[in-house]
DOKOL-282263 format. One line per field, with one value per residue (C-alpha): residue number from 1; residue in three letters; x, y, z. Coordinates in Angstrom, 2 decimals. Layout:
N
rogu <- c(NUM,...)
fimar <- c(Ala,...)
x <- c(X,...)
y <- c(Y,...)
z <- c(Z,...)
***
This chain:
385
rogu <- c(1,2,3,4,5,6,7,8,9,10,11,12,13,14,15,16,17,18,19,20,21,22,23,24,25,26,27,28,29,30,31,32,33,34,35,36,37,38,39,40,41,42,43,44,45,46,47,48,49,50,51,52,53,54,55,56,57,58,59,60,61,62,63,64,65,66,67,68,69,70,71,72,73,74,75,76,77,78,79,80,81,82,83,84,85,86,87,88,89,90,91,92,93,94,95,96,97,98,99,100,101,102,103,104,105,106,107,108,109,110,111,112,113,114,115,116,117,118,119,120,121,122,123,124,125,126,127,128,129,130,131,132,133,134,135,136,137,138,139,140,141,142,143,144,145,146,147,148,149,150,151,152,153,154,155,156,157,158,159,160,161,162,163,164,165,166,167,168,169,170,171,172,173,174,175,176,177,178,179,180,181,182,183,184,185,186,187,188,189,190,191,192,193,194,195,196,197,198,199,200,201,202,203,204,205,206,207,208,209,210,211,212,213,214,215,216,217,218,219,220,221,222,223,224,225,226,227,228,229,230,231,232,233,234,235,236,237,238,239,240,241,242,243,244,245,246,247,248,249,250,251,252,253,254,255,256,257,258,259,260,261,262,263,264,265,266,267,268,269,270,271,272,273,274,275,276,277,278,279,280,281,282,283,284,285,286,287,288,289,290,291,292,293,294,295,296,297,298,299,300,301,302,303,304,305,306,307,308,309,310,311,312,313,314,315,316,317,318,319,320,321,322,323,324,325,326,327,328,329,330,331,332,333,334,335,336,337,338,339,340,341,342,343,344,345,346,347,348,349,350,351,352,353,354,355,356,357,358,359,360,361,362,363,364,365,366,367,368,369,370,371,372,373,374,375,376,377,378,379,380,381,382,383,384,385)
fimar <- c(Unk,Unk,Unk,Unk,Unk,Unk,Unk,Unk,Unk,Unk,Unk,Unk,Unk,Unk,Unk,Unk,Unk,Unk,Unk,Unk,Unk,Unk,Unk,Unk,Unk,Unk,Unk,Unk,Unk,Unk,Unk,Unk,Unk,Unk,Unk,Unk,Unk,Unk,Unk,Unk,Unk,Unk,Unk,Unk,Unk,Unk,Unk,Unk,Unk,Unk,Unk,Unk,Unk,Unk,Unk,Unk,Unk,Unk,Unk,Unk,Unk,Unk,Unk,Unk,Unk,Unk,Unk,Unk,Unk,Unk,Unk,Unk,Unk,Unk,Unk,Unk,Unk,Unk,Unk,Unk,Unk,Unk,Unk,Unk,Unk,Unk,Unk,Unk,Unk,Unk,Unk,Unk,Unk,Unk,Unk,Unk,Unk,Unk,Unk,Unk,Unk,Unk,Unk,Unk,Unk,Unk,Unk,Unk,Unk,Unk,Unk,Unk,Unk,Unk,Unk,Unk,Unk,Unk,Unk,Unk,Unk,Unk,Unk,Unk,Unk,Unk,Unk,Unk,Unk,Unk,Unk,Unk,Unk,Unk,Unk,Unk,Unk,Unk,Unk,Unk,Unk,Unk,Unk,Unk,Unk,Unk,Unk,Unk,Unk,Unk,Unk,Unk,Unk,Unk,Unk,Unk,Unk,Unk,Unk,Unk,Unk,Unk,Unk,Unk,Unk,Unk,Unk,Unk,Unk,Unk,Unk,Unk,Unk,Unk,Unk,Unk,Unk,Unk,Unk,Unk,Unk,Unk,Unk,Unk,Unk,Unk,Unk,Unk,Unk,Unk,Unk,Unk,Unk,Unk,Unk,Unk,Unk,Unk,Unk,Unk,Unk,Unk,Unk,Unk,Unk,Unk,Unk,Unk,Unk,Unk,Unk,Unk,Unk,Unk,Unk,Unk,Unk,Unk,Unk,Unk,Unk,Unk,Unk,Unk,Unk,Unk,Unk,Unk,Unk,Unk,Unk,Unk,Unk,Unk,Unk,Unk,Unk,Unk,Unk,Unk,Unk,Unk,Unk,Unk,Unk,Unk,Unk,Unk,Unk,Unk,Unk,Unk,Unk,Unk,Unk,Unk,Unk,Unk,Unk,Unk,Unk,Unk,Unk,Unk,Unk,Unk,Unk,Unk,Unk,Unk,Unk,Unk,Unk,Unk,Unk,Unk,Unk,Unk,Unk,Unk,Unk,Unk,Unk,Unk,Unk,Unk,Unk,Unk,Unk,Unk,Unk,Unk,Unk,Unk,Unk,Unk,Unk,Unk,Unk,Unk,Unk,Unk,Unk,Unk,Unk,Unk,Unk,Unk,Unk,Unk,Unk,Unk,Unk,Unk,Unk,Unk,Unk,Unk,Unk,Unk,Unk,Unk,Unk,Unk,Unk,Unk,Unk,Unk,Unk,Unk,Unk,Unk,Unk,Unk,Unk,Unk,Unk,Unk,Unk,Unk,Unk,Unk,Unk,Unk,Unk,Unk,Unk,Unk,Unk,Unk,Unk,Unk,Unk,Unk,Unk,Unk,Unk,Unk,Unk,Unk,Unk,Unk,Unk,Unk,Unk,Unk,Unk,Unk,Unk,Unk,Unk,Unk,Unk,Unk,Unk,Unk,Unk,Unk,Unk,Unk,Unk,Unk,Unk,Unk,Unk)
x <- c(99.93,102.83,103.31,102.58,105.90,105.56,106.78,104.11,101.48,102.62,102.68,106.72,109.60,112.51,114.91,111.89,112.54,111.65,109.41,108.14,106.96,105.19,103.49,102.27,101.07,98.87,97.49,96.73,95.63,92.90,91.58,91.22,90.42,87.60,86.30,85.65,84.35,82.39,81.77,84.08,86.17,88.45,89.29,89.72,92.36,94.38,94.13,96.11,98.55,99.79,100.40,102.43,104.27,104.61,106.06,109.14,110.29,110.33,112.49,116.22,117.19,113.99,114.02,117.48,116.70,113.60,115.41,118.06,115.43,112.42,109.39,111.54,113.18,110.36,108.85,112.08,112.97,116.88,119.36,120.96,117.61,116.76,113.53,111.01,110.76,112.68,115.66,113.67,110.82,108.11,104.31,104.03,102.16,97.98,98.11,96.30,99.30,100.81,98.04,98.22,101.96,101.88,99.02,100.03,97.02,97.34,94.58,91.60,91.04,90.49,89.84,86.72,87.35,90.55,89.56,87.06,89.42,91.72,89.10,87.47,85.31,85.37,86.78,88.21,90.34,88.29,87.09,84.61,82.25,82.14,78.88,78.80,79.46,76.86,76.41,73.66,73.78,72.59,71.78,72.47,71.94,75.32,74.05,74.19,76.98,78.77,77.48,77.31,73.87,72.63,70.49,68.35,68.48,66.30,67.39,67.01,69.55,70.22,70.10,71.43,68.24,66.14,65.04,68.75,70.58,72.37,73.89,71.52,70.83,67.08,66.97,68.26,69.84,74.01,77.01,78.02,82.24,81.08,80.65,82.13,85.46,86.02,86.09,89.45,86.78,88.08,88.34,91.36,91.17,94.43,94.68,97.57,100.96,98.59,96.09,93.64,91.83,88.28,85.95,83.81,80.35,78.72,79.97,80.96,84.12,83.37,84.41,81.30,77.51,74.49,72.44,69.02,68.60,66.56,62.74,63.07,66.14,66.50,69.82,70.97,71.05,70.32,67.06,65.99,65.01,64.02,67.20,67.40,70.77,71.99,74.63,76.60,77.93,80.80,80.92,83.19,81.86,81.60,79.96,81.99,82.66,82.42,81.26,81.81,79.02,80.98,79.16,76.27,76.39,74.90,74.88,77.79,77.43,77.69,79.86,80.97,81.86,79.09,79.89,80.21,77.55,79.35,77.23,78.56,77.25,75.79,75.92,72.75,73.89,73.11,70.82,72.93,76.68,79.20,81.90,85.52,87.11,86.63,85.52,81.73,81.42,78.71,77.30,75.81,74.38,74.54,73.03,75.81,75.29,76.16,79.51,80.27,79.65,80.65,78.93,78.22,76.58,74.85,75.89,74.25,76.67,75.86,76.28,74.24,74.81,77.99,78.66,81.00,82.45,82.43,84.80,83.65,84.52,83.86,84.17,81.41,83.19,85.21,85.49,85.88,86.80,84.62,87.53,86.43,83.01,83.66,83.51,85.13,87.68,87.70,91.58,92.83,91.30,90.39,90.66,87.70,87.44,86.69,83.49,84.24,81.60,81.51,80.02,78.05,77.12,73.29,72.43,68.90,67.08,64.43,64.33,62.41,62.37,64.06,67.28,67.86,68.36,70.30,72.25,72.72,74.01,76.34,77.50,78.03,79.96,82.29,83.04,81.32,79.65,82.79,84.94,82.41,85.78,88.13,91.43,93.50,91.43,91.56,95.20,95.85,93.00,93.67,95.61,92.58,90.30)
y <- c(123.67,121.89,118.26,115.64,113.75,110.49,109.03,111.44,109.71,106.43,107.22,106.05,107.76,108.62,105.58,102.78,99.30,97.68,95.31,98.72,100.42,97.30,96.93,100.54,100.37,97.57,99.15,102.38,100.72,98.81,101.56,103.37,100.70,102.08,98.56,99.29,102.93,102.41,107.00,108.37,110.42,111.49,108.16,107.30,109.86,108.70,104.79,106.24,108.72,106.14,103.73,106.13,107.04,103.00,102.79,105.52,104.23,100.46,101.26,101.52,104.04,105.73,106.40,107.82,110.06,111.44,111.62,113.97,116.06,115.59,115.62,117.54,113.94,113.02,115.92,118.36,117.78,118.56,119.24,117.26,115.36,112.32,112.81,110.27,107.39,104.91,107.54,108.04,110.30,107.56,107.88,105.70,102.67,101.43,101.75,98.31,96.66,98.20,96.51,93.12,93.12,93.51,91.47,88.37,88.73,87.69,89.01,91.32,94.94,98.28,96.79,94.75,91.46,91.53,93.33,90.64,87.89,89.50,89.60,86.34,86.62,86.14,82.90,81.20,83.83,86.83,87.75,90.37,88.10,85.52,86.19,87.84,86.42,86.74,87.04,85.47,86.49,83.45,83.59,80.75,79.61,78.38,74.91,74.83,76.58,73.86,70.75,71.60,71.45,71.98,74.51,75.12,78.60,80.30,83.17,85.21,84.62,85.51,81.87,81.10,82.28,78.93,80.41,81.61,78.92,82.22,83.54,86.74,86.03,84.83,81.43,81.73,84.63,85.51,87.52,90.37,91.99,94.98,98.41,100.01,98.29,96.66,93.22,94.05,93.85,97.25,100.86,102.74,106.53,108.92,110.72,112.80,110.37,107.88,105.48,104.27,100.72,99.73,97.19,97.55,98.47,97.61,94.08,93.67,92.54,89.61,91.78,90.91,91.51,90.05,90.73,89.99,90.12,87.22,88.09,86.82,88.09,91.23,90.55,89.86,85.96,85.59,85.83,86.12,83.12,81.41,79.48,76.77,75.53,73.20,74.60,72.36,74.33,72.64,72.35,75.51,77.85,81.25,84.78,86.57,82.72,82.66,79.82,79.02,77.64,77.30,78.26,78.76,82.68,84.64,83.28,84.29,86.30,84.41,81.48,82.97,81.11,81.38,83.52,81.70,82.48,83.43,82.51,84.85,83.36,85.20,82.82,84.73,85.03,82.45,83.15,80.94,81.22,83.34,82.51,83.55,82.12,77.95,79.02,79.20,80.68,80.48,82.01,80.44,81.40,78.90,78.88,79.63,76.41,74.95,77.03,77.08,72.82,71.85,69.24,68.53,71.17,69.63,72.35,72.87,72.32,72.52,68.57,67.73,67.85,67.88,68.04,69.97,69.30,71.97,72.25,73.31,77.25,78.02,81.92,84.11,84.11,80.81,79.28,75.66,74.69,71.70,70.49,69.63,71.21,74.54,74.92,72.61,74.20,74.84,75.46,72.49,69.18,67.32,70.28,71.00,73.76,74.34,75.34,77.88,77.64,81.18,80.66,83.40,82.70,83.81,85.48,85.17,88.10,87.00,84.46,83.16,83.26,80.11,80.91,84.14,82.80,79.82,82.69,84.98,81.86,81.12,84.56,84.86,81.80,82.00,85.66,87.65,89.94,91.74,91.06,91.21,91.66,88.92,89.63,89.60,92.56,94.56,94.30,96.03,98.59,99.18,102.34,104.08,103.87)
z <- c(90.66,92.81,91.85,94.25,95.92,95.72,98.49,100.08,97.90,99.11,102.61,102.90,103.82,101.16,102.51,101.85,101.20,97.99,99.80,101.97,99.09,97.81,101.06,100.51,97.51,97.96,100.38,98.45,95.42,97.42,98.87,95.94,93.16,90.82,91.79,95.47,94.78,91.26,90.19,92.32,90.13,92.87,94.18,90.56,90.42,92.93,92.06,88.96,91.02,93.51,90.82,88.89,92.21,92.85,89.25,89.22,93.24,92.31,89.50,91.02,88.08,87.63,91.60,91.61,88.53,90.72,94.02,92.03,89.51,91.38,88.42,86.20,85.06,83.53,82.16,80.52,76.85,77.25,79.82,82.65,83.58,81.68,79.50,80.65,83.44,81.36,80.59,76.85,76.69,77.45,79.28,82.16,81.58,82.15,86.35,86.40,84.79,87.88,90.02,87.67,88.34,92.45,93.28,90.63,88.64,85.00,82.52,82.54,81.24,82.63,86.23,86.72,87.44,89.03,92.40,92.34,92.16,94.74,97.49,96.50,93.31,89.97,89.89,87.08,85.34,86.22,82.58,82.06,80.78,84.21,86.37,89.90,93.34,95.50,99.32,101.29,105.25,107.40,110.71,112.93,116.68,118.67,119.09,115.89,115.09,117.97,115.91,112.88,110.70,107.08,105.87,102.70,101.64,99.21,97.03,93.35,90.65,87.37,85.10,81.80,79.35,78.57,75.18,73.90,76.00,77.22,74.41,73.94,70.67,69.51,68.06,63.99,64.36,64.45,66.02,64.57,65.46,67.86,66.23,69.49,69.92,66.37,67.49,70.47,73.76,74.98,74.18,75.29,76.35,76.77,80.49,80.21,80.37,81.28,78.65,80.29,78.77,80.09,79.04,75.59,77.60,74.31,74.13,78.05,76.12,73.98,71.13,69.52,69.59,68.73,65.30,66.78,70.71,72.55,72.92,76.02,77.59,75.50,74.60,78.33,78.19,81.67,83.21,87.14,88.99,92.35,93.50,96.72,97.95,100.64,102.55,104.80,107.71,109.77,113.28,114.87,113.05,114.07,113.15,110.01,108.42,105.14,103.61,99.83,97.41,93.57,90.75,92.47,91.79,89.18,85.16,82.76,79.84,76.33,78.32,80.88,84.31,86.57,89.94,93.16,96.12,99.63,102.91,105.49,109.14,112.23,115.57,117.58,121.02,123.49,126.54,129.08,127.45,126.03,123.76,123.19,120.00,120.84,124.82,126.55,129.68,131.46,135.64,137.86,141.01,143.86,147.48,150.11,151.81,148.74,148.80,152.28,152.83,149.43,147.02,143.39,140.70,137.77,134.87,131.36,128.25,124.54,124.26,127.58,130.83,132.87,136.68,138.88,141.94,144.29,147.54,150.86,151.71,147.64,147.09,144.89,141.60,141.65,137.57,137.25,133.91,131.85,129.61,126.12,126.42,124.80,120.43,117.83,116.30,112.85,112.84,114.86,114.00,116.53,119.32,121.20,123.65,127.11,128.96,132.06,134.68,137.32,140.03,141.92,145.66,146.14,150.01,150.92,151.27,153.38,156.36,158.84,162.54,162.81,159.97,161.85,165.19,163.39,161.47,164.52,166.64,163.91,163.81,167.23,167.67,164.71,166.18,163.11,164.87,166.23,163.05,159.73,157.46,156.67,158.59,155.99,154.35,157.44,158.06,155.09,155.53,159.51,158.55,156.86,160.21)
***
């Protein structure tokens, strides 16, 4: 079966950039981090191809020897090739070292916490043992959203065992080096030119395990539990923001950091306005008296009332803009943006004796009845009659 060209893998063309091919492999290696697709041998697969691709083209000699032999430099024994990608026979190396290396993450094992810490989680150094993140999804109204508020949320957690204090092991009882892993945390596997390290799933990596589980916790040293925390949410705020709560995720095993909780917001949509990023806009329908004599509009805002001064001869979908009336901005302290009012000029659809004749008087005086376009409209439309 035909090997795989790498810049093909990568998505890149053969002249590439080092910064190019960086920006390509990130890209691949998120996509297909074990992390983000936990099973899915196939994925796994190519997590581990495009990180040996990513690992012969950022190399300027190990490039050049595979633009020239193609595979065959790392794979023949003799001849004018050289015999592995550092020029002496070598396997390539773990492909999260790879992933450690390009996205500046120190630490870890076979994966785990690292994609965690990259988008967010893990927190403190992303060991194995650190608890989860976890999300809550709040939903909350655009008044609020505009002035801010705090909420009380309720939730399950796993807690720190009361009976071990969390360190799985039952009161009297001792730590024992892991039978798995020896004592190193991890257990390393051989996939062709490539070893592969993961986590001890005996020990989750502590290297060691416990001689007599908790009774309460079976060994676990966390235990679910009812949680409530107050959330503060700032003023601007809109739906997708995440909020952060630290430590306030799910319990560490044997002294592990605790996990943080992320409150990702929903802003329910408003029955009178709309927003667009720090914007409301709002319609209103007006009687055409109102629009054709002019006057003053008292308007709704999110912080009260406001009122708008409306010229005689107003046209059906005029905007007047409310400065300072819209959303706080969460960007730009201090900024506050605008409230856009659209105006929409109501015609009656019934009247009495007494309107129509006033209507029809009207009409016949201001010279309507012979001319019911504006002139400008029908001097460009004359052609078409």
């Amino acid at each position: 079966m035909a090997e795989e060209n790498y810049y093909t893998l990568l998505g890149v063309e053969k002249g590439a950039t080092e910064e190019e091919l960086k920006k390509a492999y990130r890209k691949k290696a998120v996509q297909f981090h074990p992390d983000k697709n936990p099973g899915n041998k196939e994925a796994e697969e190519m997590f581990k191809k495009v990180s040996e691709a990513y690992e012969v083209l950022k190399d300027p000699q190990k490039r050049a020897a595979y633009d020239q032999y193609g595979h065959r430099a790392f794979t023949q024994q003799g001849g004018a090739g050289p015999r592995g990608p550092g020029g002496g026979g070598g396997g390539f190396h773990d492909p999260f070292d790879i992933f450690r290396e390009v996205f500046g993450q120190q630490g870890g094992g076979g994966g785990g916490g690292i994609f965690d810490q990259m988008f967010g989680g893990g927190g403190g150094g992303g060991s194995d043992r650190d608890g989860s993140d976890l999300r809550y999804d709040l939903e909350i109204t655009l008044e609020d959203a505009a002035k801010g508020v705090e909420k009380e949320i309720s939730f399950r957690r796993l807690h720190a065992c009361e009976r071990c204090d969390g360190s799985g092991a039952e009161p009297g009882s001792k730590k024992v080096t892991c039978p798995t892993c020896r004592g190193a945390g991890q257990i390393r596997r051989s996939g062709g030119i490539i070893t592969f390290a993961q986590t001890c799933p005996t020990c989750g990596g502590a290297g060691q395990k416990v001689e007599k589980p908790c009774t309460a916790c079976r060994g676990e040293g966390r235990t679910p539990k009812a949680a409530k925390v107050n959330v503060r949410i700032p003023a601007g705020v809109d739906t997708g923001t995440r909020l952060r709560s630290s430590g306030n995720g799910e319990a560490g095993l044997a002294g592990g950091q605790n996990g943080d909780l992320y409150i990702v917001l929903n802003v329910k949509d408003h029955e009178l306005f709309e927003r667009q990023e720090d914007d409301l806009f709002c319609e209103i329908p007006i009687k055409f008296t109102l629009a054709t004599l002019g006057g003053t509009l008292e308007v709704p805002t999110l912080f009260g009332k406001a009122t708008v001064k409306v010229p005689a001869g107003t046209q059906s979908g005029t905007t007047f803009r409310l400065r300072g009336k819209g959303m706080p901005s969460l960007r730009q302290r201090g900024h506050q943006g605008d409230q856009l009012v659209r105006v929409h000029v109501e015609v009656p659809t019934t009247l009495t004796s007494a309107q129509r004749k006033m209507l029809e008087d009207f009409a016949k005086e201001s010279g309507d009845a012979e001319h019911p376009t504006s002139e400008s409209w029908f001097a460009k439309a004359k052609k078409f009659f």
